[in-house]
N, C-alpha and C positions, 0 to 999 in steps of 0.2 A: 567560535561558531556555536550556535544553537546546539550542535553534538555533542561540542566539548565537554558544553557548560553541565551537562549531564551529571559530572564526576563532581562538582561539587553539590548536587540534593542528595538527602539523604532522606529517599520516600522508598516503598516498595516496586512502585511500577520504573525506576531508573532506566533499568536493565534493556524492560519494554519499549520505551519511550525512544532510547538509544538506537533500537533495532530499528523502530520505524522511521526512526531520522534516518538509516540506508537507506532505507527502502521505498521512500518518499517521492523521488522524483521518478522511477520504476512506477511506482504507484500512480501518480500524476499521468504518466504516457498511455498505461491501459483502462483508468478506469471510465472512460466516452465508448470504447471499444466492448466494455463490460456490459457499460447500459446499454449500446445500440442492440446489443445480444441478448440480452433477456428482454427486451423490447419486441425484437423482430422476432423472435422466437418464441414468445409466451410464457415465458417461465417466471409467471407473478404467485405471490405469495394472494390468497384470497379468503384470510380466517375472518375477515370483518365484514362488518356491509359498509363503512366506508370506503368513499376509495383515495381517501387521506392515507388512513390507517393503513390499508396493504400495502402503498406506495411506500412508506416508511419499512414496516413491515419486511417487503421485496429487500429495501435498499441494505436493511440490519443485517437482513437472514443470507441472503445471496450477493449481492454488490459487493458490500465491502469485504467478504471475505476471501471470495473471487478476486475482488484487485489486490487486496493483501498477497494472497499466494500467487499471484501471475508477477507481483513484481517483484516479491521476495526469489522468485524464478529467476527473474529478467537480472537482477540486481547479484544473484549468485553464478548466473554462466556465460552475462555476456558483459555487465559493469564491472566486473570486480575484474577477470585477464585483459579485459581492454585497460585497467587503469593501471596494472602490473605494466603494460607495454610504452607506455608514456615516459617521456624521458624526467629524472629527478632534476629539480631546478635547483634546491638547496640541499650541499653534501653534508652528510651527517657524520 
């Protein structure tokens, strides 16, 4: 898998790159729930006069690190005991 294959690069951001392969589909389930919420709420970033710019902007400063931490959340209290609970297919 794409996780695995992690163990053999040998770059600086491995580590990183491994963590967000958890956390990835965590990520995937909140981040529509992220944007509908800085949408409906107003919570834009508005340092430019484009409105390219701040939409980028929004998405850097706030979005992504919003769904970063909600699924790094989601993926540490309710993905990881539910996947303890699962039965083993292959005995080691």
């Amino acid at each position: 898998t794409y996780i695995s294959a992690g163990r053999f690069c040998r770059f600086p951001f491995r580590r990183l790159l491994q963590q967000f392969g958890l956390i990835s589909y965590p990520v995937y389930l909140v981040h529509i729930a992220i944007i509908m919420t800085v949408m409906t709420n107003g919570f834009f970033v508005s340092l430019a006069d484009s409105p390219h710019l701040n939409a980028l902007l929004t998405t850097v400063l706030i979005v992504i690190p919003l769904s970063a931490a909600m699924g790094a959340l989601l993926h540490h209290f309710i993905e990881k005991p539910f996947l303890t609970l699962r039965p083993k297919y292959i005995k080691t």
